[in-house]
C-alpha positions in Angstrom: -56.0 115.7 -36.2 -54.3 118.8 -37.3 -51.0 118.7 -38.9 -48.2 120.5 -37.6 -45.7 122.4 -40.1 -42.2 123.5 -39.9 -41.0 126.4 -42.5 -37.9 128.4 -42.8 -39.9 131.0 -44.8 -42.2 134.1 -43.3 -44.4 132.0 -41.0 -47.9 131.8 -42.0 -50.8 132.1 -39.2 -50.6 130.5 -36.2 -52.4 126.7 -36.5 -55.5 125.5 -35.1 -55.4 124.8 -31.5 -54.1 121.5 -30.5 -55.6 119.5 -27.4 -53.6 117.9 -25.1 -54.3 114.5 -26.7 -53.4 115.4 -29.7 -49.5 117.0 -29.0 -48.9 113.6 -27.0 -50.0 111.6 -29.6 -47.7 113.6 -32.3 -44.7 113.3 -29.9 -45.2 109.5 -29.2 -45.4 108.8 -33.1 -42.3 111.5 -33.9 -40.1 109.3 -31.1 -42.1 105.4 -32.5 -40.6 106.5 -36.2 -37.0 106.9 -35.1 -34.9 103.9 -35.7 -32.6 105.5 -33.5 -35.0 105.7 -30.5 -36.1 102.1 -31.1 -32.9 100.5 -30.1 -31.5 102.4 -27.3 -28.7 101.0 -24.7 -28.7 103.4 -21.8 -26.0 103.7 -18.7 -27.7 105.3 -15.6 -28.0 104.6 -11.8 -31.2 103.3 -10.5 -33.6 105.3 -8.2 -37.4 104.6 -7.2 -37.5 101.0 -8.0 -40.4 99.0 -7.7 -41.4 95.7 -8.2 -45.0 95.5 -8.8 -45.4 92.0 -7.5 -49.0 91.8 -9.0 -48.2 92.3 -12.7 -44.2 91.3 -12.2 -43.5 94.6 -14.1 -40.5 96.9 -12.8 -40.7 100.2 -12.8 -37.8 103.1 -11.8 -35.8 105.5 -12.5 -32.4 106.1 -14.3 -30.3 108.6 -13.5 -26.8 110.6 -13.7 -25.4 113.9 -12.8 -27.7 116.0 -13.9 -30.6 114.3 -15.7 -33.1 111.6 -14.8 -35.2 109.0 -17.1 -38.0 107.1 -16.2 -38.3 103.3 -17.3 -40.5 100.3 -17.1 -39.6 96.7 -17.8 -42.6 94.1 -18.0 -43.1 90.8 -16.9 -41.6 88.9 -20.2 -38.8 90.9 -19.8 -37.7 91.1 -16.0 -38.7 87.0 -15.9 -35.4 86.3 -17.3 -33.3 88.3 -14.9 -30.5 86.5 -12.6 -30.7 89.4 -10.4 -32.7 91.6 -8.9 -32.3 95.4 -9.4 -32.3 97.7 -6.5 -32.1 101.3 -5.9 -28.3 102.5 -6.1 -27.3 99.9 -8.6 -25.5 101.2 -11.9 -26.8 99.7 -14.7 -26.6 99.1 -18.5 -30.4 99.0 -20.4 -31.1 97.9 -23.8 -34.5 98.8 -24.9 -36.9 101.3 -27.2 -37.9 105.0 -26.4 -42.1 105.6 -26.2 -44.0 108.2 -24.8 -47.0 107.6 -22.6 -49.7 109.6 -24.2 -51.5 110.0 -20.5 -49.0 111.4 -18.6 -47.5 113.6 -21.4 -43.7 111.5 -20.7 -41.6 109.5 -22.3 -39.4 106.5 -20.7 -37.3 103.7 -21.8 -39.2 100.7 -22.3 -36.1 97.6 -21.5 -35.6 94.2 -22.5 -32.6 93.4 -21.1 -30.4 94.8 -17.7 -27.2 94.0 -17.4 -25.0 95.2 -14.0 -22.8 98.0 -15.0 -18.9 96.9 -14.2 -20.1 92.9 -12.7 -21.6 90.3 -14.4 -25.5 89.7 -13.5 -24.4 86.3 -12.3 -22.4 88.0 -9.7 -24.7 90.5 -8.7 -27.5 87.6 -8.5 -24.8 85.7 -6.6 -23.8 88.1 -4.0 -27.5 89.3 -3.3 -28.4 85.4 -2.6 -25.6 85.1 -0.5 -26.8 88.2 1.6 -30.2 87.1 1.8 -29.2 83.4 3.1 -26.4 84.7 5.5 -29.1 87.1 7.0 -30.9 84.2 7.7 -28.2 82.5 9.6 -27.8 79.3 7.0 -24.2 79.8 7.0 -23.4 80.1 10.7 -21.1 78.0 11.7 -23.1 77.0 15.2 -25.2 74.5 13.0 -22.7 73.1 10.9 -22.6 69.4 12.0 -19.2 67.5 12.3 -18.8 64.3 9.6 -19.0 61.2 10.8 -15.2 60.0 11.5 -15.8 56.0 9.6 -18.8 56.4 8.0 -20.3 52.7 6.6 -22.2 54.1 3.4 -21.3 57.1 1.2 -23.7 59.4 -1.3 -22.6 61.0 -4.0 -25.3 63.6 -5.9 -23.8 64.0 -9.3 -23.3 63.2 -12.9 -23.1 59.4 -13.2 -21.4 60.6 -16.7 -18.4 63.2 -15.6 -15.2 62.4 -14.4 -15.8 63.8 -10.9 -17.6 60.7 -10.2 -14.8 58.3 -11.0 -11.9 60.3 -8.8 -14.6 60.5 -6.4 -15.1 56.5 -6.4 -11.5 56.1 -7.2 -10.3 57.6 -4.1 -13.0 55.9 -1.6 -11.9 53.2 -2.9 -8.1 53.8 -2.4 -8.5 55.5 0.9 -11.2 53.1 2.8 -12.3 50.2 0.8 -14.8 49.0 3.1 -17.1 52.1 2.5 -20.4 51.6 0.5 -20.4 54.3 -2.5 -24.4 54.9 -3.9 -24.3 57.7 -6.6 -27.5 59.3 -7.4 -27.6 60.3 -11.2 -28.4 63.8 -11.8 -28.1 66.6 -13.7 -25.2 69.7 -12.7 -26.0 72.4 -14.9 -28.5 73.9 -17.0 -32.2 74.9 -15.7 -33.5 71.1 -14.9 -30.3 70.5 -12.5 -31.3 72.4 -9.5 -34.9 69.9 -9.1 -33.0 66.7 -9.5 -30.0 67.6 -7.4 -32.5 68.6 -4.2 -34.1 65.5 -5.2 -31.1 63.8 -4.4 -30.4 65.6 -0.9 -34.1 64.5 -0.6 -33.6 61.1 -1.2 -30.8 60.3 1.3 -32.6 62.1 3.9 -35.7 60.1 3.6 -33.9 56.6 3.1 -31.5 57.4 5.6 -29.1 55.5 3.5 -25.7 57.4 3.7 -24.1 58.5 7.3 -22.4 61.8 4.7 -23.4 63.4 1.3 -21.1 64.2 -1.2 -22.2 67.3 -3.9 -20.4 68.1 -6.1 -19.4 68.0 -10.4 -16.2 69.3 -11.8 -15.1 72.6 -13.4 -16.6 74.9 -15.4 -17.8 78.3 -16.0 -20.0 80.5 -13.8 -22.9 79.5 -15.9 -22.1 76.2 -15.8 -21.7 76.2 -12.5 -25.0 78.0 -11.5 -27.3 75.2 -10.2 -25.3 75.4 -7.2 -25.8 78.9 -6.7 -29.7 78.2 -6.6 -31.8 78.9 -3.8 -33.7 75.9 -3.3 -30.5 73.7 -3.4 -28.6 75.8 -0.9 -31.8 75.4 1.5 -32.3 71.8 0.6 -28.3 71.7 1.8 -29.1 73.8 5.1 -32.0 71.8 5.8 -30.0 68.0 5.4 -30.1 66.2 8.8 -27.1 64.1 7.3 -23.3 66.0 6.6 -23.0 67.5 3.4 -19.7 67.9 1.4 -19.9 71.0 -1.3 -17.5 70.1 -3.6 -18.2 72.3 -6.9 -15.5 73.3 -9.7 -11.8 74.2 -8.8 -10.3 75.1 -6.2 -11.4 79.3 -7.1 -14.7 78.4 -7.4 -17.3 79.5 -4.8 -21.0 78.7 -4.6 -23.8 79.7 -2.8 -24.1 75.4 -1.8 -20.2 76.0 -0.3 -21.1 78.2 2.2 -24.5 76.7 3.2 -23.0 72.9 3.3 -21.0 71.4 6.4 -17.8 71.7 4.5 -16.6 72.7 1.5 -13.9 71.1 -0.7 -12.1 72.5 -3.1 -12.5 69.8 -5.5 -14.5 66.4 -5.6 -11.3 64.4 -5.1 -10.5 66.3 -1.6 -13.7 65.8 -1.4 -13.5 61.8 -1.2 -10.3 62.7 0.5 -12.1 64.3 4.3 -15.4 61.8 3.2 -13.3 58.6 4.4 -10.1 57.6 6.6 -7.1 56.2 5.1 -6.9 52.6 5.8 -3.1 52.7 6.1 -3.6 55.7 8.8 -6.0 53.8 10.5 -4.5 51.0 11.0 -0.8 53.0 12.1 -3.4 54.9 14.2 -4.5 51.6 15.8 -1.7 49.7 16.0 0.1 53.3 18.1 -3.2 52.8 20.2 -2.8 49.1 20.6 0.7 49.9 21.6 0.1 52.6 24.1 -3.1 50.3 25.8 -0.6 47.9 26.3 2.3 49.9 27.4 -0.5 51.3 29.9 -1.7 47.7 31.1 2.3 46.8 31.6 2.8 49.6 34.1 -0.4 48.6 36.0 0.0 44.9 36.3 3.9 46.0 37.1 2.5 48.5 39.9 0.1 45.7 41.2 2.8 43.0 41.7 5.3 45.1 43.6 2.4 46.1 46.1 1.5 42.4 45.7 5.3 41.4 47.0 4.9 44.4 49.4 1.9 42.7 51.2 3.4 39.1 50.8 6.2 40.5 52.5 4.6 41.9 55.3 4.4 40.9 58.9 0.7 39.6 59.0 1.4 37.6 55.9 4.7 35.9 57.4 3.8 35.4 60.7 -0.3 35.5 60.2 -0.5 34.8 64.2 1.4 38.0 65.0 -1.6 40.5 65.2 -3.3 38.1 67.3 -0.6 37.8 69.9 -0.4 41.4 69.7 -4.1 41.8 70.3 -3.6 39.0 73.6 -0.9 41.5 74.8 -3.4 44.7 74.6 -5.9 42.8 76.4 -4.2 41.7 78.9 -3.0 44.9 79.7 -6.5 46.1 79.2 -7.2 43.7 81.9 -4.8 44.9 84.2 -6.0 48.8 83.9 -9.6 47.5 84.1 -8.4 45.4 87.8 -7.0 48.2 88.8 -9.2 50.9 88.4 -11.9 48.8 90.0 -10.3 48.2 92.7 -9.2 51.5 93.2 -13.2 52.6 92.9 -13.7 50.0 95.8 -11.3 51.7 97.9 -12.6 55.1 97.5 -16.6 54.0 98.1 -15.3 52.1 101.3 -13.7 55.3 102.5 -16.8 57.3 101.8 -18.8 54.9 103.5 -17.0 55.2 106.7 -16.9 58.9 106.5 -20.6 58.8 105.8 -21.3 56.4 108.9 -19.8 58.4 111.0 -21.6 61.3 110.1 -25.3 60.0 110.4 -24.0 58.2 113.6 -23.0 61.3 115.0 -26.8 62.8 114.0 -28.2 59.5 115.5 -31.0 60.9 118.5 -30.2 56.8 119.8 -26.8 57.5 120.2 -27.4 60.6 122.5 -30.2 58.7 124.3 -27.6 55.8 125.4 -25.8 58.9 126.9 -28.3 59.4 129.8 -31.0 61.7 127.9 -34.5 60.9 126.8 -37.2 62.0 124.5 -40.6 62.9 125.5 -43.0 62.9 122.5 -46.5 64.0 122.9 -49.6 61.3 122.4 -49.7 62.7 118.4 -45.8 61.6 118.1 -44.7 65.2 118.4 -41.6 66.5 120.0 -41.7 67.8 123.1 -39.3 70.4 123.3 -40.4 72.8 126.1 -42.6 72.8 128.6 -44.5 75.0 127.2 -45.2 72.1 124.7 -47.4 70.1 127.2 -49.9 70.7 130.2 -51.7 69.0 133.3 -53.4 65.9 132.3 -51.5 65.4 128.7 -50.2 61.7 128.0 -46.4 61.4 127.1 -44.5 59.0 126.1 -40.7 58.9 127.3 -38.3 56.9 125.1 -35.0 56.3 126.6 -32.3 53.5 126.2 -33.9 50.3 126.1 -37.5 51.4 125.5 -40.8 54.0 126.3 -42.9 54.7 129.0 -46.1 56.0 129.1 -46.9 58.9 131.6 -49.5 61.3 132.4 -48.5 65.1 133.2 -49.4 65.9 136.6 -48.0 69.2 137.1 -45.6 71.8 135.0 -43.1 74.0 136.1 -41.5 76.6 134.6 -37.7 77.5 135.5 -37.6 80.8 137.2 -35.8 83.3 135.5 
């Protein structure tokens, strides 16, 4: 390759041609021999970002005001991250300055990102939290109510730590009769979050607590951070049995708070919601017992007066008076019933009468005993004018007392 000189003096003629190659490779060796360039820590806001999920390299951009620099981070690098970068995000870099002989460009190449202003814990802590609240694990429609005596309690925490002994010490104080089974595991460090959905597993598959208690004392964010993981804030959501969050102080928040039934500020209050007080119970019972039998009082006080009430009655002193009473109606029932048939009687008989007279008055009998006859033809007809018969017809006259059988000899007609 052909060196490249620099002289104050008269310059000399013009070097060989360089290829493209060549200047890149002469820029990316200038920039690898600075110290200075090979332990950079860069401020900038973060543009273009990409996760290249095949590889698990990052590339983007950093940028400011007025200028723009590209960077990569590899796999080794961006595996150690609590967070995960996204566009807009002001960040800190610490990292070496190459070129990339291809493309003619030079770019940060980082090893570490910190959050510019926040912690990464933070960052990593509020982007979780957006992620799970999107999903609707902490909405309070499927939080489930604790159970208000529950027989058996579990506790998921450091059989070592004094959390577990104010936890056991207050069950025990509040409601003795509750059983207490602890299941030992880790609270921080990288092998906590495992053992503690192990745990939540456990109690869900044995069915062998009616509420869960989660929970270790104080401590720093870091210390803290196995509740902030993703797979115990989903093993939480997913519990079928209550689960108390009850990690750090009372300041302290965790991604397991918000995703549990309830949270409590501290493993104590915890202990405190878990169980009844005894004493309160049994005020609470002996108020109820009161109040039943205050109740029962005023019934069986209500029940005797109506009892005296009915003892008092008529029917009860003198049992035969409704029956006398009913002998009076039906007499009188009686009476009416006498009364209106013989008034029925009356009024047929009448009717009769009128009705007799009537059909004797149409009666052809009675006008026959009056003198008159009726001559009825040998087929039983009427005679009833002259014009009716002739010469040689039979008739039969039926007068008072019987008929007579005649012949027509001769008809005459009235002359007009």
């Amino acid at each position: 390759m052909a060196e490249i000189y620099y002289s104050s003096k008269t310059p000399r003629a013009a070097p060989e041609a360089l290829t493209v190659t060549q200047l890149n490779e002469f820029v990316k060796r200038m920039i690898d021999s600075s110290p200075i360039l090979q332990n950079l820590t860069v401020r900038g806001e973060i543009s273009n970002f990409k996760n290249h999920y095949a590889t698990g390299h990052f590339y983007f951009t950093l940028k400011d005001e007025a200028s723009q620099l590209k960077a990569v981070m590899f796999r080794s690098a961006a595996s150690r991250l609590k967070f995960l970068p996204e566009d807009g995000m002001k960040v800190t870099v610490r990292g070496h300055l190459s070129a990339f002989t291809r493309d003619g460009v030079y770019q940060i190449y980082c090893d570490t990102m910190e959050p510019d202003g926040v912690g990464a814990l933070y960052v990593a802590f509020e982007q979780l939290k957006r992620k799970l609240e999107a999903e609707g694990l902490f909405s309070p429609e499927r939080k489930r109510p604790l159970p208000k005596i529950p027989a058996r309690i579990g506790i998921i925490t450091s059989p070592m730590g004094a959390a577990v002994r104010d936890m056991i010490h207050v069950t025990g104080r509040r409601f003795p009769a509750a059983e207490i089974l602890v299941y030992p595991a880790l609270v921080q460090g990288p092998d906590a979050p495992p053992q503690l959905v192990s745990g939540l597993e456990y109690f869900n598959r044995t069915g062998s607590a009616d509420v869960i208690i989660l929970g270790r004392g104080g401590g720093s964010l870091e210390d803290l951070w196995a509740f902030n993981d993703e797979r115990v804030a989903r093993a939480v959501a997913a519990s079928r049995i209550p689960v108390i969050s009850a990690v750090g102080h009372e300041t302290d928040f965790t991604i397991c708070d918000f995703a549990a039934d309830l949270r409590a500020p501290t493993p104590s209050a915890a202990a405190e919601v878990a169980v009844p007080d005894t004493a309160e119970l049994k005020r609470k019972i002996t108020n109820l017992i009161a109040r039943e039998a205050g109740i029962l009082s005023s019934q069986i006080r209500l029940y005797r007066e109506r009892l005296d009430s009915l003892a008092n009655s008529r029917p009860m002193r003198s049992p035969m008076s409704p029956v006398d009473d009913r002998r009076v109606t039906l007499d009188a029932l009686a009476d009416r019933l006498r009364r209106a048939e013989s008034s029925r009687i009356a009024a047929g008989r009448a009717g009769l009468v009128e009705a007799a007279g009537k059909l004797s008055a149409l009666d052809p009998m009675a006008t026959l005993s009056r003198g008159y006859s009726a001559v009825y033809k040998s087929d039983g007809a009427l005679v009833r004018s002259v014009h009716d018969v002739k010469p040689g017809d039979a008739v039969t006259f039926r007068s008072v007392g019987g008929e007579a059988v005649c012949t027509v000899d001769e008809v005459k007609e009235d002359s007009q």
